[in-house]
C-alpha positions as CSV (number, residue, x, y, z in Angstrom):
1,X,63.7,88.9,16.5
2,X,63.2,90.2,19.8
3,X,59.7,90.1,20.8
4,X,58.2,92.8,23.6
5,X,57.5,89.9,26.1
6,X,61.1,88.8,25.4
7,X,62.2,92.5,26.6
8,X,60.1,92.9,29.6
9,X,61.4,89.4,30.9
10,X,65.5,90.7,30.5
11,X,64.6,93.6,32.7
12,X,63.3,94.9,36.1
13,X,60.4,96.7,35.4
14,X,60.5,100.0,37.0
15,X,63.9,100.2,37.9
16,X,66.2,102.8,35.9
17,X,70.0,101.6,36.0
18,X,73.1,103.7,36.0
19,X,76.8,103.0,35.3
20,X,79.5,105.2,35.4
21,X,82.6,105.8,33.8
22,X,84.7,108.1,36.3
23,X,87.4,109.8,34.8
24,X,89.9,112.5,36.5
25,X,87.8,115.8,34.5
26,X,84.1,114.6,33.4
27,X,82.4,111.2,33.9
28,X,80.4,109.3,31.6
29,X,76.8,108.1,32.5
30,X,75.2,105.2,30.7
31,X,71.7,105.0,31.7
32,X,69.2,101.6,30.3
33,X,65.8,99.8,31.8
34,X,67.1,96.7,30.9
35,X,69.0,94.1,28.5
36,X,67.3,94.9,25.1
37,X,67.6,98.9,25.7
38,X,70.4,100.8,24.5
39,X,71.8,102.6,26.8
40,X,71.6,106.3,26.9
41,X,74.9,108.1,27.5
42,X,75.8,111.1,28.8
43,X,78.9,113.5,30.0
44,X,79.1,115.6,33.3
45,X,82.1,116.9,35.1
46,X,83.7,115.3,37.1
47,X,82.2,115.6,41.0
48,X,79.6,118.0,40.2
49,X,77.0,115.8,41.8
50,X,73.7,118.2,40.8
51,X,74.4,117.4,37.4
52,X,74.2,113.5,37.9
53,X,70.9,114.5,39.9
54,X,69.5,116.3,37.0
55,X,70.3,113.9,34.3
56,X,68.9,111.3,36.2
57,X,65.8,112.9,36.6
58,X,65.8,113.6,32.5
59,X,66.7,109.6,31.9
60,X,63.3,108.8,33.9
61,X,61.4,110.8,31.9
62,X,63.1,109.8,28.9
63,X,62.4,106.2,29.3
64,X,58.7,106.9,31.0
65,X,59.4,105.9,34.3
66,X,57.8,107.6,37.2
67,X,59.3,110.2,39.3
68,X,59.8,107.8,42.3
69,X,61.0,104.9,40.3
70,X,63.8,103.5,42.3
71,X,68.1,103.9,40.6
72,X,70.7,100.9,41.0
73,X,73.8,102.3,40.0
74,X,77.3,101.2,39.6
75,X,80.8,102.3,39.3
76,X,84.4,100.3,39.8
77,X,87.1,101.0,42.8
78,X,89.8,103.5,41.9
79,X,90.4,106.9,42.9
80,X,87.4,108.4,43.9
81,X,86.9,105.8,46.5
82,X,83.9,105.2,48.5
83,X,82.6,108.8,48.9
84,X,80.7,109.0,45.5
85,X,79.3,105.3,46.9
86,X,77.8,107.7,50.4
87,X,76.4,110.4,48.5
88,X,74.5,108.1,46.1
89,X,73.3,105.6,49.0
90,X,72.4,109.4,50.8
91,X,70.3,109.9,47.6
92,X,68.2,106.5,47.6
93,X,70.1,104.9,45.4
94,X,71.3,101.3,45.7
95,X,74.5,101.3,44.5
96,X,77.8,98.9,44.1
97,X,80.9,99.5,43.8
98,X,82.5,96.7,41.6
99,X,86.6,95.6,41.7
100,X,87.5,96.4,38.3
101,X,89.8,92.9,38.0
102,X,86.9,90.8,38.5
103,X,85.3,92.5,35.3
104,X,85.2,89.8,32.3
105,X,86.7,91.3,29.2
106,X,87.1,90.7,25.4
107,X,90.1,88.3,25.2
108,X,91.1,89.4,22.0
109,X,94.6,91.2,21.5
110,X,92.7,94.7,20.1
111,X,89.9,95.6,21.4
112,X,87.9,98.8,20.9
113,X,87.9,100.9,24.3
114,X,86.7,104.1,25.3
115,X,84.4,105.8,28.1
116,X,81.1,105.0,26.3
117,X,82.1,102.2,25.6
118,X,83.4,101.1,28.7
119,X,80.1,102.5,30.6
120,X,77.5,100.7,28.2
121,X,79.7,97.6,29.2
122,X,79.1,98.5,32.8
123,X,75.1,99.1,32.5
124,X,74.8,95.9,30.5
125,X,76.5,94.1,33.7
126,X,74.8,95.8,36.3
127,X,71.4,94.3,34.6
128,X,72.3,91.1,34.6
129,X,73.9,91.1,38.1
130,X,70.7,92.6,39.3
131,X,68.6,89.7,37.6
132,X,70.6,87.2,39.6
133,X,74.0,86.7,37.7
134,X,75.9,87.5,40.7
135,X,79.2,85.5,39.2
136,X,79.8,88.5,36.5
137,X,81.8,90.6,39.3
138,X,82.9,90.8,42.6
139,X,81.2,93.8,44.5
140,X,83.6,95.9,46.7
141,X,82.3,96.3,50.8
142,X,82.6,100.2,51.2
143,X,84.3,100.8,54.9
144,X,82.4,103.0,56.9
145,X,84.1,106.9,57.4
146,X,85.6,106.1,60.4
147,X,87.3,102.9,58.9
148,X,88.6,104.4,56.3
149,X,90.7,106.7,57.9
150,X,91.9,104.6,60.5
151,X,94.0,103.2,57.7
152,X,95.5,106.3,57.2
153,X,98.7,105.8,59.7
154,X,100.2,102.5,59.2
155,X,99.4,103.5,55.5
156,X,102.0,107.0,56.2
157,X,104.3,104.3,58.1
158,X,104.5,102.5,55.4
159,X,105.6,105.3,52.7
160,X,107.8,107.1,55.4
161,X,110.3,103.4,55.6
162,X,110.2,103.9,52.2
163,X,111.5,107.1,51.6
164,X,113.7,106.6,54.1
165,X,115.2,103.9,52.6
166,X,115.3,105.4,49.2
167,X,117.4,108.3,51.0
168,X,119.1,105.9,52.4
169,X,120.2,103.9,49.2
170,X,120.9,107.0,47.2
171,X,123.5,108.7,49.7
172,X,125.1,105.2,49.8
173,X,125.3,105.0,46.5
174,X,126.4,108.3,45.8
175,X,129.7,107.4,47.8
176,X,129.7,103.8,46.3
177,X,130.6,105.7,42.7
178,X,133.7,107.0,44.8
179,X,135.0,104.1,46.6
180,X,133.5,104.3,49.3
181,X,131.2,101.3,51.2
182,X,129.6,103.5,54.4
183,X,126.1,101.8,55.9
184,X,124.0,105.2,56.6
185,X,122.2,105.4,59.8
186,X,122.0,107.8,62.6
187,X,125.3,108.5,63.1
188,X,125.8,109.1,59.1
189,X,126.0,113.0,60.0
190,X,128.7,112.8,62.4
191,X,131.0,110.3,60.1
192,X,130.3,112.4,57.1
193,X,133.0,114.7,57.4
194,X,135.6,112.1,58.0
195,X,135.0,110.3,54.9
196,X,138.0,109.7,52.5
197,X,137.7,108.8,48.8
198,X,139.4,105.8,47.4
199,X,142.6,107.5,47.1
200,X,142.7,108.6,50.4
201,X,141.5,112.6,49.9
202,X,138.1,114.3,51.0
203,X,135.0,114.1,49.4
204,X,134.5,116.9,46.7
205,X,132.8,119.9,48.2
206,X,129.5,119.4,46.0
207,X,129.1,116.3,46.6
208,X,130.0,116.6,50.5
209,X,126.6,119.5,50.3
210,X,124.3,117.3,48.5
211,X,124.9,114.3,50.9
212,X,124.3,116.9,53.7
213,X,121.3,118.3,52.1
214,X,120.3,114.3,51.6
215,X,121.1,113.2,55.3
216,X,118.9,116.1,57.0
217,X,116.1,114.6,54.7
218,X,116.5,111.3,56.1
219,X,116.7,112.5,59.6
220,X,113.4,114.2,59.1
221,X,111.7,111.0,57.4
222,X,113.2,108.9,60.8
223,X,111.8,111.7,63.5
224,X,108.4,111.5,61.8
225,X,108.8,107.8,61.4
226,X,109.2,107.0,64.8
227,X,106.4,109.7,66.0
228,X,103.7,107.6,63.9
229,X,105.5,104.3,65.3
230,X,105.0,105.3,68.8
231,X,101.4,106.8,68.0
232,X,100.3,103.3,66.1
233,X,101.8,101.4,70.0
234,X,100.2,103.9,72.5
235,X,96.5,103.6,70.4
236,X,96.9,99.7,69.8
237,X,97.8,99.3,73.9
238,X,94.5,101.3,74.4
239,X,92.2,99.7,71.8
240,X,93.6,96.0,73.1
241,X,91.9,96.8,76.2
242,X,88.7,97.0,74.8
243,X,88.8,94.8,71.7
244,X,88.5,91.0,72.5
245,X,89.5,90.5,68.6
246,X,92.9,92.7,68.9
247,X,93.6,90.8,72.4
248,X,93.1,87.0,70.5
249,X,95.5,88.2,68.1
250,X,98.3,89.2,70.6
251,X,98.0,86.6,72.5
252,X,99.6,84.5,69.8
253,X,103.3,84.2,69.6
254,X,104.8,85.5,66.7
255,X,102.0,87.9,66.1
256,X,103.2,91.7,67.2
257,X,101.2,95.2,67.3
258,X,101.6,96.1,63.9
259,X,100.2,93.0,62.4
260,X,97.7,92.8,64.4
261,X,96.8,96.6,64.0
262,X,97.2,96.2,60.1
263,X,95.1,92.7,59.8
264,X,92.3,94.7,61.5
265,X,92.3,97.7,59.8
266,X,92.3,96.6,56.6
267,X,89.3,94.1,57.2
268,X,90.2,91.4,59.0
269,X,86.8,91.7,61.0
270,X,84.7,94.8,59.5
271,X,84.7,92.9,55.7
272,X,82.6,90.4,57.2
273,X,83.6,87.2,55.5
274,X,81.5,84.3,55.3
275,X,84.1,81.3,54.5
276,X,87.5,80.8,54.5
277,X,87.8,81.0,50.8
278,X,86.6,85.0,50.9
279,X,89.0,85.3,53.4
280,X,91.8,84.6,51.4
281,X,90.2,86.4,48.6
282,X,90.8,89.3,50.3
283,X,94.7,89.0,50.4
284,X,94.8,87.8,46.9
285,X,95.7,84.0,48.2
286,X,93.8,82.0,46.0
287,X,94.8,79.4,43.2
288,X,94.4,80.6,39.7
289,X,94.3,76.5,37.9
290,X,94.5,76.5,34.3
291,X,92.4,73.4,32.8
292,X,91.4,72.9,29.3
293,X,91.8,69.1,27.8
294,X,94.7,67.5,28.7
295,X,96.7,70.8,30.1
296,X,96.4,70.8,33.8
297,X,98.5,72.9,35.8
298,X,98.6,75.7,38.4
299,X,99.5,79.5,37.2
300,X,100.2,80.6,41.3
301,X,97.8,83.0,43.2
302,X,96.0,85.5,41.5
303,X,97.5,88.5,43.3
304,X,93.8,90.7,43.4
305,X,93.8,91.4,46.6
306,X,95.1,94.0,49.5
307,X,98.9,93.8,48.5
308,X,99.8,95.3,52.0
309,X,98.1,92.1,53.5
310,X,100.0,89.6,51.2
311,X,103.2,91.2,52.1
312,X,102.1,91.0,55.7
313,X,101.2,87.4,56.0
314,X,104.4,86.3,53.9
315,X,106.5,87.7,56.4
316,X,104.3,86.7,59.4
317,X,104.4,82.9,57.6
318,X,108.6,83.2,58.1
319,X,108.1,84.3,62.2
320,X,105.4,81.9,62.7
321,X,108.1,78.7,61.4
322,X,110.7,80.2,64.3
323,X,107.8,81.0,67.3
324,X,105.3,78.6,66.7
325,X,107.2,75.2,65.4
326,X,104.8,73.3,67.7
327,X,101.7,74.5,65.5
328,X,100.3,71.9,63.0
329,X,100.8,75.1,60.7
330,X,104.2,74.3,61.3
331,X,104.6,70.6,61.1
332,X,102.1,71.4,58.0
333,X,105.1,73.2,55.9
334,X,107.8,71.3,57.0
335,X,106.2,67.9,56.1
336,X,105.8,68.8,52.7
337,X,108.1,71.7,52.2
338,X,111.5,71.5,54.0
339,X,112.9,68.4,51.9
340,X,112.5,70.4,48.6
341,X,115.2,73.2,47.4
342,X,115.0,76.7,47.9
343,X,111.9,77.8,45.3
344,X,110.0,74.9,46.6
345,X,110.3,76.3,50.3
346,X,109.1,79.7,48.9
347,X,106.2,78.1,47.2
348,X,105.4,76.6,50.5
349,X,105.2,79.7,52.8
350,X,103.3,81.1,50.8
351,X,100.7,78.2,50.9
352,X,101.5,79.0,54.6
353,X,100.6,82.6,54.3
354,X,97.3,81.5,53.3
355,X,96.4,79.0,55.6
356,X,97.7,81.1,58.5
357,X,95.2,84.2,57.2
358,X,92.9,81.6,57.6
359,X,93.3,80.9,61.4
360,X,94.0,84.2,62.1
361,X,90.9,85.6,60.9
362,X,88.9,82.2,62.8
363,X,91.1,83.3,65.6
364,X,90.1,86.3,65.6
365,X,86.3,86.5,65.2
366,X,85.6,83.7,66.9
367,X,88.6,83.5,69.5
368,X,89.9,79.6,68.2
369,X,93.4,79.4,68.7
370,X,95.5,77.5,66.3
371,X,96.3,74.1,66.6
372,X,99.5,73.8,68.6
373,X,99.9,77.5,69.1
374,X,101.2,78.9,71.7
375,X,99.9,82.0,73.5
376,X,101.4,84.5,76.0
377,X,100.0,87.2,77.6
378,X,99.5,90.0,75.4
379,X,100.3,92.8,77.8
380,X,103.6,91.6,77.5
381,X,104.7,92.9,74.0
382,X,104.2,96.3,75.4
383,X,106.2,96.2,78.2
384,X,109.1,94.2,76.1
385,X,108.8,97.1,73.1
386,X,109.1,100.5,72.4
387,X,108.0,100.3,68.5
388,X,105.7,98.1,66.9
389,X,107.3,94.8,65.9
390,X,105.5,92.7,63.4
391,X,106.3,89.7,65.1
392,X,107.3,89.1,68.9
């Protein structure tokens, strides 16, 4: 039995903690004073923020706490983002915002689930996080306003090429089913009404409109593309003359504008890292082993990270093999990559991937170049391009 000495020493006298559950129309609050109080829950809607205001007020008085008594809240990354995080810190209240794959779970196959009890989960964990278990999550670093939306245009780059290249693959396809093997581009428009099916007569007159209607599409996407590409070179030329950590970055062959403007803006620097290992945290570039008796073996990386990073530093690993074979990185992967077969060298770059996030980020914030690299003058890859290579 659970004595009242017992209690007091599982919680933090004084302090009222909040969890919530955010869902798209109401949000569930689970309010508790410690580890042997049940929580109280309750349902607002969704954003109205007076609400949370007043039923925070009631939950002090409930649990006969005074007025002043300070709030440590919590609530997991997803689609509300980090405002809800500024409005509560704007309140006084010291709050964390928690990546939801880092929460421990029931490993059973069913499991009972809903908002309460996903909340009361929450509150129980914010407790103990609070009294020093700091291994039960991993807490989120909100960017400020100003980082956040500088993400914004590399962000709409990136789901422009990819409209474009689903237009792209369905008008291609659509003449595939005819016979006809046509690589669109540019120029699509002005071959279009030359086209011949396989048997040598013109395309059908519905299908001749809907690759018209399709083609003006992707000309649209490609205009806009290359607005935002020339936008992301002019304000990375300006912000390289004034940022010592974009101009270390440059300076490395094999690095272009776009990495270097996506490495930065999505934390390369402004997450503050404090080893190597957060660092590749971030990109999801860690080893998951898998140890228990005599089983021993690796299951790959654990993927819970910035995909857009991963992706990034993959294909910077395959540039950095062709511009910086000098490197150690490079004589690194070939020493114990190139003699194996095809999946092996795969393996490997991504190995690569992580130790090249690695010096890039030292690189960086401190200004070390990597072993062996090479450097050119950075001023250069703007004179040489009109876009924003990843690589040059």
């Amino acid at each position: 039995m659970t004595t009242s000495t017992e209690r007091h020493s599982n919680s933090n006298s004084g302090v009222l903690y909040l969890a919530f559950e955010l869902g798209k129309n109401s949000w569930k609050l689970a309010f508790t004073v410690g580890l042997g109080q049940k929580p109280r829950l309750k349902t607002v809607a969704a954003g109205v923020t007076g609400q949370v205001l007043r039923e925070i007020t009631e939950a002090k008085r409930r649990f006969g706490l005074p007025a002043e008594a300070s709030v440590r809240s919590c609530y997991e990354a997803g689609p509300d983002s980090f405002w809800l995080h500024r409005w509560l810190v704007g309140q006084g209240i010291d709050n964390h915002v928690v990546d939801s794959s880092s929460i421990e779970v029931n490993r059973r196959e069913r499991r009972a689930k809903s908002d309460g009890l996903d909340a009361t989960k929450l509150a129980e964990m914010l407790v103990r996080y609070d009294l020093g278990e700091t291994r039960v999550w991993r807490v989120v670093q909100p960017p400020t306003p100003d980082q956040e939306d500088a993400r914004h245009l590399h962000r709409e780059i990136e789901i422009m090429q990819h409209e474009q290249r689903q237009l792209g693959n369905r008008m291609a396809g659509l003449l595939l089913a005819i016979g006809v093997r046509v690589t669109v581009n540019r120029r699509f428009g002005q071959r279009l009404a030359q086209l011949k099916q396989w048997d040598g007569t013109p395309l059908p007159a519905e299908l001749l409109k809907r690759l018209a209607g399709e083609f003006e599409r992707w000309q649209l996407v490609h205009r806009q593309l290359l607005a935002a590409e020339r936008t992301m070179n002019a304000q990375t030329q300006q912000e390289a003359a004034t940022s010592p950590a974009l101009q270390h970055l440059l300076s490395l062959r094999g690095i272009g504008a776009k990495g270097a403007w996506l490495l930065l803006r999505e934390g390369l620097i402004w997450r503050k890292f404090r080893n190597r290992r957060q660092v590749a945290s971030m990109a999801g570039l860690v080893p998951t082993p898998y140890g228990s008796g005599t089983i021993d073996r690796e299951q790959g990386i654990s993927k819970a990270g910035n995909a857009r990073v991963r992706t990034l530093l993959v294909e910077l690993g395959w540039g950095w093999l062709n511009y910086q074979r000098e490197s150690a990185l490079t004589r690194w992967y070939y020493q114990r990559f190139a003699a194996g077969n095809r999946r092996s060298r795969k393996v490997g770059i991504v190995a690569l991937a992580r130790k090249l996030l690695v010096a890039l980020w030292r690189c960086a914030a401190h200004g070390e170049v990597p072993i062996g690299a090479r450097q050119v003058n950075w001023r250069d890859k703007f004179r040489r391009s009109k876009t924003c290579p990843v690589a040059a």
